[in-house]
N, C-alpha and C positions, 0 to 999 in steps of 0.2 A: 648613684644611690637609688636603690627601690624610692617609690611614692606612695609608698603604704605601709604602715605601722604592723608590724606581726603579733603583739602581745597588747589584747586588750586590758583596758585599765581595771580591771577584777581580778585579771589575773596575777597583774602588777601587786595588788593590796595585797594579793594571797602568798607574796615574797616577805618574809621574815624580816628579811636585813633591807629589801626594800623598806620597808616599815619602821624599822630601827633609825633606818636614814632620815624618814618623814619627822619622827618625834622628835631626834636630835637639833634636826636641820629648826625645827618649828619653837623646840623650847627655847634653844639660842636666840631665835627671831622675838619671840615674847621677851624675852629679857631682855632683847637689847631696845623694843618697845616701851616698857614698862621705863626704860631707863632714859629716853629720849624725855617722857612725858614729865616725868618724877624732875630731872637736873632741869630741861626747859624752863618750868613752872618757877623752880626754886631758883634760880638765878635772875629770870627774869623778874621775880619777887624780892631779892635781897637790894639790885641796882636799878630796876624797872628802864631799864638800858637795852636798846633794838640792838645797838653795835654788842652789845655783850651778849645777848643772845644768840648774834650771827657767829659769835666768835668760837662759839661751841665747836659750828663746823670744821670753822680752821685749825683749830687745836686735834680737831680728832683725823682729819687729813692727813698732816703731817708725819706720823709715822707711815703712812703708807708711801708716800712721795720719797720718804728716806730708806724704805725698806723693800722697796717692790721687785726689786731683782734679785737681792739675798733672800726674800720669800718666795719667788716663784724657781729658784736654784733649789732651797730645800724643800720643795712640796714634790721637785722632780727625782730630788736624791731619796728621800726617806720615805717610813712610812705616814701615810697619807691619814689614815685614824690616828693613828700616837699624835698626830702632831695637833687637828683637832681638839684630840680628847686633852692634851696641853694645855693648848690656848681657853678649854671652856673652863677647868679650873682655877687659869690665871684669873678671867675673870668674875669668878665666884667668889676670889681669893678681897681683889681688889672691891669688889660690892658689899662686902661684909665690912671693907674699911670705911664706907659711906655709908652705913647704915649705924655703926659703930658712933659714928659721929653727929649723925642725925639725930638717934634717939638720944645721944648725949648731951645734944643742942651748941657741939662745938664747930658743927661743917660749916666751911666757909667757901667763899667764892673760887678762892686758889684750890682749896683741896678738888673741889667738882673741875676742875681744870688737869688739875694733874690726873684724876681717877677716870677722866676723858681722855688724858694722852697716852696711859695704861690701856686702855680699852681700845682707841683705837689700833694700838701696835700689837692685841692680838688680833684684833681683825684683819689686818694686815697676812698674815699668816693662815687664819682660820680660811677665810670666804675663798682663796681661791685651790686649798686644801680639798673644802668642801663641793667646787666647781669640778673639780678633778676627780673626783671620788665617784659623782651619779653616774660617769659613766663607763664604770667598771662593775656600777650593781645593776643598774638600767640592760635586759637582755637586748642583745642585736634586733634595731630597726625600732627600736621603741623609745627611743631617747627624746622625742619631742614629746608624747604621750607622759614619758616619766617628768618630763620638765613642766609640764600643767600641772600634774599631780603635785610634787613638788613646790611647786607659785603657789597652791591652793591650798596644801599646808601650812607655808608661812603666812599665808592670807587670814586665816580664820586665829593664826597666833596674832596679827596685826588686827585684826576685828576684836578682838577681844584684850592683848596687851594693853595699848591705850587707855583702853576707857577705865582697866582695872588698874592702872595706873595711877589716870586722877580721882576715883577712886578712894583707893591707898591713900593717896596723899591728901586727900581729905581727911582722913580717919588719924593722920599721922605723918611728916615728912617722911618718918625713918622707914616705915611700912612698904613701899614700893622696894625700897633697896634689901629690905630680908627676902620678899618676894624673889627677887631675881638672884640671889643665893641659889634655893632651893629650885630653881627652876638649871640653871646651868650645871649644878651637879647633877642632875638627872637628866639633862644632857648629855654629860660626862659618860656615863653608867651607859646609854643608849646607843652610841658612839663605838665603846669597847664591844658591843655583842653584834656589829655590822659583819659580816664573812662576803667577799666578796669574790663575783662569779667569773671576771675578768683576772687576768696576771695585772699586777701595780707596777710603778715604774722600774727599769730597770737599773740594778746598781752596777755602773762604771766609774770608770775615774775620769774626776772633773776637769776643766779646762778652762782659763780663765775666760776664753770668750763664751763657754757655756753660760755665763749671767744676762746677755747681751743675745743670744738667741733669739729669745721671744721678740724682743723689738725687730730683728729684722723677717723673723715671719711674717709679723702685722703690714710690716714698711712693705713687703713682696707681695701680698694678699690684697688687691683692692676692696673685693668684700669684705672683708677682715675689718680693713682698718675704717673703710666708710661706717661700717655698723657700729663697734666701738667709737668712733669719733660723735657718730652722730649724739649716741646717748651722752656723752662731756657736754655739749653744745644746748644742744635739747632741755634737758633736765636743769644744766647749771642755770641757764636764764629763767625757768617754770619753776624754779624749788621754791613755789608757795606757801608748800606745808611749814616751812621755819616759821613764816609769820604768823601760823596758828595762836600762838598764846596770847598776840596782841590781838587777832580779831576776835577769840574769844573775850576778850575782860574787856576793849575800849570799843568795839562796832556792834559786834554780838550779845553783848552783857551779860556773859553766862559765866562757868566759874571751872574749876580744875577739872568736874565732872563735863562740863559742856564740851573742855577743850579733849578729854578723852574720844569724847564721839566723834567732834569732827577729825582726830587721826584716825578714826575706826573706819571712818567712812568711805577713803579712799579704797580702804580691805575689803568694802561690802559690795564695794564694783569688780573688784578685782575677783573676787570669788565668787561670784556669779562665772565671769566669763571665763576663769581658770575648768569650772566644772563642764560647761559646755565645752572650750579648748579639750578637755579630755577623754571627752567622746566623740568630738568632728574638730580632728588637727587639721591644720590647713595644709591643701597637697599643693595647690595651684598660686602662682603669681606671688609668694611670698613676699618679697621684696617692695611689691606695691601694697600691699597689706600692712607689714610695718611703717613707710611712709605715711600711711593711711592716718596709721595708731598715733601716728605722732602731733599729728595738725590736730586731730580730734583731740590730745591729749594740752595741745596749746588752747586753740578755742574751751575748754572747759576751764582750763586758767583762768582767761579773764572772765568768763560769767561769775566762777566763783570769787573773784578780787572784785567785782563790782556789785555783788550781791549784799544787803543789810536782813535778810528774812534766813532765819536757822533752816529751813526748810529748803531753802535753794542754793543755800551754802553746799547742805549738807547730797541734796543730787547731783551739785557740779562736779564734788568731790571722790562722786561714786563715779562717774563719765570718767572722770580723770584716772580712775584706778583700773579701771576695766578697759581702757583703751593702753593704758599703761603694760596691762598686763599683756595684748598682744604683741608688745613689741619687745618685752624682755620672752618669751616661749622663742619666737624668734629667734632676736639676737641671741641667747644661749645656746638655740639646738643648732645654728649656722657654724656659730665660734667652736660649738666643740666636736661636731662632725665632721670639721674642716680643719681638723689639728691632732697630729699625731699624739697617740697616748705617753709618749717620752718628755713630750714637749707641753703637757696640757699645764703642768703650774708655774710654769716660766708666761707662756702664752695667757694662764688666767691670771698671774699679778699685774700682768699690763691691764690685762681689763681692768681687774678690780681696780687700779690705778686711777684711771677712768671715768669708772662709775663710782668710787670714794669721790672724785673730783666732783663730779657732778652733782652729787649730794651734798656733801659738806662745803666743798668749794661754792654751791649753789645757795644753801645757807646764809653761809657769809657775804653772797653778791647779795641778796633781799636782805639780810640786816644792812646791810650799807646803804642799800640805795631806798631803804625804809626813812634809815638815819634822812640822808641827802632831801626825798623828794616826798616822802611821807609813805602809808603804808600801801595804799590804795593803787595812786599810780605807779607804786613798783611793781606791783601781783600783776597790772595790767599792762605793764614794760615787759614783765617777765614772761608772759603770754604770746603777745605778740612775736615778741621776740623766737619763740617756739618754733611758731608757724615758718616766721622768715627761713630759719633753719633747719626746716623738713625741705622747703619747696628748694632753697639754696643746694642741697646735698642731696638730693633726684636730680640736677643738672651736671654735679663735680665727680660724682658718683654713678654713671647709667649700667654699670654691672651688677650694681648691689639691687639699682630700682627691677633691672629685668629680672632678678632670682626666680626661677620659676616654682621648683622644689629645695627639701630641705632633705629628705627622707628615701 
């Protein structure tokens, strides 16, 4: 691989369907912001229940666990927009039934569970549709450059989703969930006008071990699989941010609108360093760069879990998004530079796999161990725990830590 990007990031904006992908990629991201903030709030409000708020995660995990190889078979088979622009109407389809119910004042706890296990079984399907897709618009040699760009679109839809989130839900339960209506349809619409500069996958006839591929790429790839493993590991013990709604209302005392900022706040780090990332990519030592991201991304965990001042909350929060984000540019530009274009949606439902796990799966360990040992010393279990698991996987892993280049 060169070590040098050929298409600057002006040139990149100045691509249509580049572009198309930015707004799609971003409005999906907003909505499905707006929708963490919105169901978080409101369930935690209906049971005031840590275990039911963790529970969110696991409910919306589970299609992907059940779905990740017949999704990354059909992201390999068909077309790669259609199937997208699908899944964004599914859930426009499905937010208009939570809004329905909201303004009606019938939504209840089951229904935001079930309109969570819709949701997450298109995402299941979408994110690694969409993983598959940047780089066939993304020109040669510029795919870590398009993946800043990209982080830094959904970033400013994460700086902004949340807060208009609690918000909304200030003004209205049902108001966040019209919001993200109209925001996924216009997605939709963004989606269909992509033309893309690459060939998409190719169509043969399938094979039953074609489902089961991607796993043994990963299993064959030691970078591969150290990189995605790491983020499961990582993330699932740091998934601080589920505890947000209890540090806003019981440590922080602020209210739907406080807890919008502090989800904002992780995007305000992140897009800073998304913007830099996209004028000076890393050529050199990558690999130690992502380790890097990751202890940094653990030590801001616990400043923030040990923090009672909104102010230092809200810095830790920024550290954690900004080191966050070098190690997803990363891990992205590694995983998909390092896997054939036939192979990219089979190869990215494992990821997503993964990183679903480590999110929602990661929810669900901090509402648990919220429940067990309180809030405080989980965020700060959760943190620690980070750290152990960079320094652990630079020793089990020495091919992924010496990566010198990506590009």
């Amino acid at each position: 691989m060169s070590s040098l990007t050929s298409v600057s990031a002006g040139t990149l904006l100045r691509q249509s369907s580049f572009v198309f992908f930015l707004l799609s990629r971003s409005l999906s991201r907003f909505s499905s912001l707006i929708g963490i903030v919105a169901m978080g709030w409101q369930v935690y409000d209906l049971t005031g229940s840590a275990f039911a708020l963790g529970a969110i995660g696991l409910v919306g995990f589970l299609p992907t666990a059940l779905l990740v190889f017949v999704a990354g078979h059909t992201v390999d088979r068909y077309e790669r927009r259609r199937i997208i622009q699908a899944c964004q109407l599914a859930e426009a389809l499905t937010t208009a039934f939570l809004a329905w119910g909201a303004f009606a004042g019938w939504l209840t706890v089951v229904d935001i569970f079930v309109a969570t296990l819709v949701l997450g079984t298109t995402a299941a399907f979408e994110s690694p549709a969409s993983a598959a897709l940047l780089p066939l618009i993304a020109p040669e040699g510029s795919l870590q450059r398009a993946t800043a760009l990209s982080s830094g679109s959904a970033q400013l839809a994460t700086i902004t989703g949340p807060a208009l989130g609690g918000f909304a839900y200030a003004v209205s339960p049902g108001l966040p969930y019209a919001l993200m209506v109209l925001f996924w349809l216009a997605a939709a619409l963004f989606t269909g006008a992509i033309q893309l500069t690459h060939s998409g996958a190719p169509k043969r006839a399938a094979t039953p071990g074609d489902l089961f591929v991607g796993v043994h790429f990963i299993r064959e790839n030691p970078s591969i699989l150290g990189t995605i493993s790491l983020d499961l590991f990582a993330v699932l013990f740091g998934g601080v941010t589920a505890l947000l709604p209890i540090y806003a209302r019981d440590i922080l005392a602020t209210g739907p609108w406080g807890l919008g900022i502090l989800r904002a706040a992780p995007a305000v780090g992140a897009l800073f360093m998304t913007t830099w990332l996209a004028h000076h990519t890393i050529h050199r030592r990558v690999g130690m760069r992502m380790f890097q991201a990751v202890i940094v991304f653990g030590a801001a965990t616990v400043v923030f879990a040990l923090s009672h001042w909104m102010w230092l909350s809200l810095l830790a929060l920024a550290a954690l998004g900004a080191a966050d984000t070098i190690s997803v540019v990363i891990r992205f530009s590694l995983v998909q530079l390092s896997t054939p274009n036939e192979m990219r949606g089979r190869v990215g439902a494992v990821n997503f796999l993964f990183i679903n796990a480590s999110n929602n799966l990661g929810q669900f360990e901090s509402g648990v161990t919220a429940a067990l040992f309180g809030t405080v010393p989980a965020a700060v279990l959760g943190g620690v725990a980070t750290v152990a698991v960079a320094l652990l996987w630079m020793k089990l892993f020495p091919t992924l830590r010496d990566v010198d280049r990506l590009e």
